[in-house]
N, C-alpha and C positions, 0 to 999 in steps of 0.2 A: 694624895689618894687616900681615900677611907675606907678599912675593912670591915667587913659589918663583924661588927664582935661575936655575936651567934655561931658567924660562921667557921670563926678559928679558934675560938676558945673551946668551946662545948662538945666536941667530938674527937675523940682519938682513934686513930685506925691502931687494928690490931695487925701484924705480921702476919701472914697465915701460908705453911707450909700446904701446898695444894692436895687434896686425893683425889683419885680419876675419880669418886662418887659424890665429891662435893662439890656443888655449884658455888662461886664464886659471888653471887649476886644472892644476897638472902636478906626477905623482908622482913619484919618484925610486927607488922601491920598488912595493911592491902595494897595489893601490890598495884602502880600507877596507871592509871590510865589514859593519858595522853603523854605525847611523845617530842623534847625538844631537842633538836642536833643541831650541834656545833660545830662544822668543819672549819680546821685552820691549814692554811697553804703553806709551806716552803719554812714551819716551821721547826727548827731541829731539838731533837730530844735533849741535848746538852745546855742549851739554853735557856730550858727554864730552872729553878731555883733548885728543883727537888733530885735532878739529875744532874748538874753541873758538875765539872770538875777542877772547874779552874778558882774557885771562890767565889765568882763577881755575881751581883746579885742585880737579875735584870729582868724578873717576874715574879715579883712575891705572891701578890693576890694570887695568880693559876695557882703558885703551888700551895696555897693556903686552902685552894680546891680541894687538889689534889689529895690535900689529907680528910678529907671527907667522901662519903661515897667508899667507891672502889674504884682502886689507880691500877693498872696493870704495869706491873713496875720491868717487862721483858714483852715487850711489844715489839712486832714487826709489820712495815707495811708490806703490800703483795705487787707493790710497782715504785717508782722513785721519779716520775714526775703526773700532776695534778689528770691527767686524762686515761691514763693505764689506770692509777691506781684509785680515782674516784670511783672508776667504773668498778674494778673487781671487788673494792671495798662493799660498795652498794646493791653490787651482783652477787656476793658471796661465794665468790669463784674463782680461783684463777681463770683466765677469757681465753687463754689457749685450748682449757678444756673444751671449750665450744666453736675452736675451729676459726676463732676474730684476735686479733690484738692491736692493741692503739697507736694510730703511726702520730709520726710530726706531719705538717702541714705540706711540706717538703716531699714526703713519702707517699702524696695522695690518699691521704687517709677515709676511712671507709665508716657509714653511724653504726652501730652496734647492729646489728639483728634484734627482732623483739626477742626480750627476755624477765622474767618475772623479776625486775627489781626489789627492791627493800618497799618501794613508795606503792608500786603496783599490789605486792602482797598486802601492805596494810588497807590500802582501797579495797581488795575485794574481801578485807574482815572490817569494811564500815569503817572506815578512817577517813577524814579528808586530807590532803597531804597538801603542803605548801613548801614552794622553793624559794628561797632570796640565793641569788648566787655571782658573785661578781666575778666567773671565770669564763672564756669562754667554749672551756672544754667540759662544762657541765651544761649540758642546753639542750633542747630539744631535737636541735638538727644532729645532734650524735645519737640522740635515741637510749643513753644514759642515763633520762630523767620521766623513763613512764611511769606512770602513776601521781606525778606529780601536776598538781594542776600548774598553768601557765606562768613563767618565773617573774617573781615580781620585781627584781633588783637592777634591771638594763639599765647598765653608765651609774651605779652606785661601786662607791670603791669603801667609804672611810669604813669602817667597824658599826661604830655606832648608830650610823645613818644606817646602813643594810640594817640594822635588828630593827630601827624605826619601821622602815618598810617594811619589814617581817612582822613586824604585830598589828600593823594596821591591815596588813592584809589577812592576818589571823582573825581580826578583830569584825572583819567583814564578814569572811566565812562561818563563824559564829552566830551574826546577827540574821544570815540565814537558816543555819543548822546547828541550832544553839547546842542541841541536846546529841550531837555526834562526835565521839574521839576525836581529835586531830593529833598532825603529826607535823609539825613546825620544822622544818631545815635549811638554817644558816648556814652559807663558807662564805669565810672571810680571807680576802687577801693578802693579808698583810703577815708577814713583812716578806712579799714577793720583792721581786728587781720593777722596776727601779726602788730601790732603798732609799726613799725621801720623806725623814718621820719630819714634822713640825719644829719650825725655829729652836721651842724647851727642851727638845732630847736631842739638840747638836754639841752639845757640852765639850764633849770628847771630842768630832768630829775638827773643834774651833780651833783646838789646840793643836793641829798637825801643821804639817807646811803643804800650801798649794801643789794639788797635781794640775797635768794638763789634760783631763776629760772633764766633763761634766756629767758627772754619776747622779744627777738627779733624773738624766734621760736614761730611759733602760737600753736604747739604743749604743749609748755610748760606755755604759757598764758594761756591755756585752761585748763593743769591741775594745774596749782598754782589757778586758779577762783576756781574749783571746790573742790580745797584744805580749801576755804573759812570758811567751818563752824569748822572745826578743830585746827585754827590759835587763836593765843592769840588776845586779841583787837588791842595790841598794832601793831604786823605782821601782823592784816587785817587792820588798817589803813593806815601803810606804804606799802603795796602792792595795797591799794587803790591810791594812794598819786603816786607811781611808775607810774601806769595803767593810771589814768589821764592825768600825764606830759606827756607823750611817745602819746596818743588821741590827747591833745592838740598841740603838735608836728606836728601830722600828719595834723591836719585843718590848723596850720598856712603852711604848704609847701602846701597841694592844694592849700588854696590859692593864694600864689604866682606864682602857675604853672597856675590859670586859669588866671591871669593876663596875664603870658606871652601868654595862649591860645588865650586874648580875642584879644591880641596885633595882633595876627599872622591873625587871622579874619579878622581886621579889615583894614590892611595892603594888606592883598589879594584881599578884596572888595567882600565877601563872608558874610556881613549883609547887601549890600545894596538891597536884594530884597527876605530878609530870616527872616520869623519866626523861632525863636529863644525860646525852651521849653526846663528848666532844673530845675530839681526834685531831688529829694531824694528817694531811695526805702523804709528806715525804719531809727529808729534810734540805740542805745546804751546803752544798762542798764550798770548801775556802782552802781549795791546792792539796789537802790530804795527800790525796791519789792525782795530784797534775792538775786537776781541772778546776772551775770555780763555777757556782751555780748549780741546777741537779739536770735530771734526764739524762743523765753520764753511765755511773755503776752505780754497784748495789752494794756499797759497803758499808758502814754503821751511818756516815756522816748523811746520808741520803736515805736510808732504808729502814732506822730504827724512827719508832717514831710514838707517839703517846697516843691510849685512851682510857677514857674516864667515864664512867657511871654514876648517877647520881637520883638518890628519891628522898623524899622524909622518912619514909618508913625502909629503909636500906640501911643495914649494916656496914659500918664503916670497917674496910681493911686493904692495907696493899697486898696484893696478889702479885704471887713472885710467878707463879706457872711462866711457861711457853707459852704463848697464844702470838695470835696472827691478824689482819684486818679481815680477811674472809670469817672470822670468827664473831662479826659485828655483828650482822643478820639474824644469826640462830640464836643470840644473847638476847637483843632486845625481844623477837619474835617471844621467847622464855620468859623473860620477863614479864611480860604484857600477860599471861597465860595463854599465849596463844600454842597451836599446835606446831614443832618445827617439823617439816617434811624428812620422809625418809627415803626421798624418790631419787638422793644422789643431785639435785640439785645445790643444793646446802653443803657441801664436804666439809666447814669447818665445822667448828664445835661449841656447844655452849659451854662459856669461860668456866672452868673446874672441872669440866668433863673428859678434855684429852689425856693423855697418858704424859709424863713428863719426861719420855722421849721420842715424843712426836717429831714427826717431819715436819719443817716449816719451809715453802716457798715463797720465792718472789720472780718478778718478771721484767722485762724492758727492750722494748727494740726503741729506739730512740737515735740520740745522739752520736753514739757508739755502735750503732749495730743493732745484734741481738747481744741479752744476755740471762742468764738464769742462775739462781743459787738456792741452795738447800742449807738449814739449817737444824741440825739435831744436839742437843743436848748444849755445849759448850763450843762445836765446832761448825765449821761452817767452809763453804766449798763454793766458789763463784767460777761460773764456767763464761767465756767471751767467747763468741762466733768465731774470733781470729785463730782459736783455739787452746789459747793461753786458760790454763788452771792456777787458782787461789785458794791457797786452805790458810784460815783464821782459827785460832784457839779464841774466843771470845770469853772465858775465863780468865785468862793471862791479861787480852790486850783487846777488852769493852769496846775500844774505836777502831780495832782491824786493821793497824797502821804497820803490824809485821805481818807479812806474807807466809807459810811456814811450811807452803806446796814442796812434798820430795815426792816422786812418784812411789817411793819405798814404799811410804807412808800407808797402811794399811786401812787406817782413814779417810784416805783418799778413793780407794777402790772401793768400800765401802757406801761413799756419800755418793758417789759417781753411778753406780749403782741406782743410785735412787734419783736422782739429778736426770740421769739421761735421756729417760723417756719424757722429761719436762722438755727437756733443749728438742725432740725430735718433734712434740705437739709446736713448741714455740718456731721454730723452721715452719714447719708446714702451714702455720697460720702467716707469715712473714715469707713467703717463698723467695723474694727478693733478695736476701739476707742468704748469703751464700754462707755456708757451716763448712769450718776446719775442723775434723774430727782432731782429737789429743791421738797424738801415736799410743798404738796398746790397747787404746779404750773402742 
């Protein structure tokens, strides 16, 4: 893999202690006028280089991004699997507010109501908008992708193939409207389940001993996971040990394919006048909290999750603040100089401008039910339908793997406080989802 020298040598992010009056995003030049997004699926904040805690180095290139631009290095998503949280990301909303939330297939799930997307808003300030998307919870029939002309990606999975069909479809829209903004947006699915990178990134994988699934089907990934609590320790550590290698597999080839992507960009001349946003929709359990895969809970492994800004004329720095994925919309909207609404659609914020003890939400009625969590300053509070409370010092313990719920706990009544009326919008959107209130609360 080749880094383009340019891109890691010559720029150094500065640290930058946040103030509610400073934007986060500040040009040095004009600020961009076309717009490229890069969604990534299922993959988790700990895994790339810059966040890592375990040493292993399995995405250099991203994080060689990442020191460019503006990294938001305390990012949270607003959902923990690809169809809640596409949606509120892109809505700039939590979708309770509006009375909808995103069910599984199972739950008979319902398309969005129209609602002024990110794609829609840029359409109606003269953008053309294009989608590549190989998921099927980003589509038209959910009504998640208006504004977007018709998705050009159906039965593209690899990385690098979806950005092909992304720029030839770019490339079209162009040769009719040469002279109009666009707004280019990629998600990539990789490294979803099934976890099956390419022969060169099984390295690790060669060295185990045979299980008996075949995890190159997601079908069967999904029931060896859920075969988990029946397995000896010894067959659920080596089916954890399998499941790993085969994830870590799949991060080290995106990586290598977003290199070749950034190469093809950069080559075309398609960042010299492009804001540049790429994200994460959620991340990956591997048993934390019992389960494996996401749509589960909402605790670092699944919830925390990366985004990234980037122009020529952008000052490089990581941004420590609080921010949130609702907070995508009003950032690029700012960017762009466009106007951001003040009509209470928009609730988040342009990055540098919340207060840094803001309330941060997320959402999920899914696999587990409902559930809801607030997160303010270092701590953080996950509330489950069954009615079970979790309070995380996220100071202390980054991945939320100690529980530190007392009802004593003053923090508790506190976040709970603020939490509750989310859990009563989230019920009422999910009426199926029967609610155990916490005794007391």
């Amino acid at each position: 893999m080749m880094l383009l020298p340019w891109l890691v040598g010559c720029v150094h992010p500065t640290d930058i202690d946040p103030e509610p009056s400073d934007r986060a995003l500040v040009f040095t030049g004009e600020r961009p006028r076309n717009v490229l997004m890069i969604s990534i699926d299922t993959l988790r904040r700990d895994h790339v280089d810059r966040y890592a805690t375990d040493g292993v180095t399995r995405m250099p290139f991203l994080s060689s991004l990442l020191q460019t631009g503006v990294a938001l290095d305390d990012h949270q998503q607003c959902g923990d699997w690809t169809f809640h949280s596409m949606t509120c990301t892109l809505l700039g909303r939590q979708t309770e507010e509006i009375g909808w939330v995103a069910r599984p297939t199972g739950a008979d799930p319902t398309p969005l109501p129209d609602q002024p997307m990110l794609a829609f808003r840029l359409d109606q300030a003269g953008y053309q908008s294009l989608l590549a998307s190989t998921t099927g919870w980003l589509q038209d029939s959910w009504n998640n992708t208006r504004g977007y002309q018709p998705d050009l990606a159906h039965g593209v999975v690899q990385a690098t193939e979806v950005m092909d069909v992304a720029l030839e479809g770019l490339s079209a829209a162009l040769d009719t409207a040469p002279t109009k903004p666009w707004f280019l947006h990629a998600h990539l699915v990789e490294p979803h389940a099934a976890y099956d990178p390419p022969e060169t990134y099984r390295e690790e994988l060669h060295a185990l001993p045979p299980i008996p699934w075949d995890l190159d089907d997601h079908v069967e990934q999904y029931a060896a996971a859920d075969s988990w609590p029946d397995l000896t320790p010894e067959m659920q550590d080596l089916l954890d040990r399998h499941l790993q290698a085969r994830y870590d597999g799949e991060c080290r080839w995106l990586d290598d394919q977003l290199a070749v992507i950034w190469q093809r960009l950069e080559s075309g001349g398609l960042l010299d006048d492009t804001l540049v946003v790429l994200y994460t929709d959620h991340g990956e359990a591997f048993w934390e909290h019992g389960v494996q895969s996401h749509a589960h809970f909402l605790q670092a492994e699944e919830n925390d999750a990366i985004l990234w800004f980037w122009s020529r004329t952008m000052e490089a720095r990581a941004w420590s603040g609080p921010t949130t994925a609702i907070d995508l919309v009003p950032t690029v909207l700012d960017a762009l100089g466009l106007p951001v609404p003040d009509d209470g659609t928009l609730p988040g914020s342009v990055v540098g401008l919340a207060a840094p003890d803001r309330a941060r939400f997320s959402s999920t009625a899914c696999r587990e039910g409902g559930l809801a969590a607030v997160t303010v300053e270092g701590d953080k509070l996950q509330f489950r339908f069954d009615g079970t409370l979790q309070l995380y010092d996220r100071d202390l313990d980054r991945q939320e793997l100690v529980d530190r719920y007392d009802p004593e706990d003053p923090r508790v009544s506190e976040l709970w406080e603020l939490l509750r009326p989310r859990v009563e919008l989230l019920s009422a959107a999910a009426p199926d989802l029967p609610v155990t209130w916490p005794a007391g609360n």
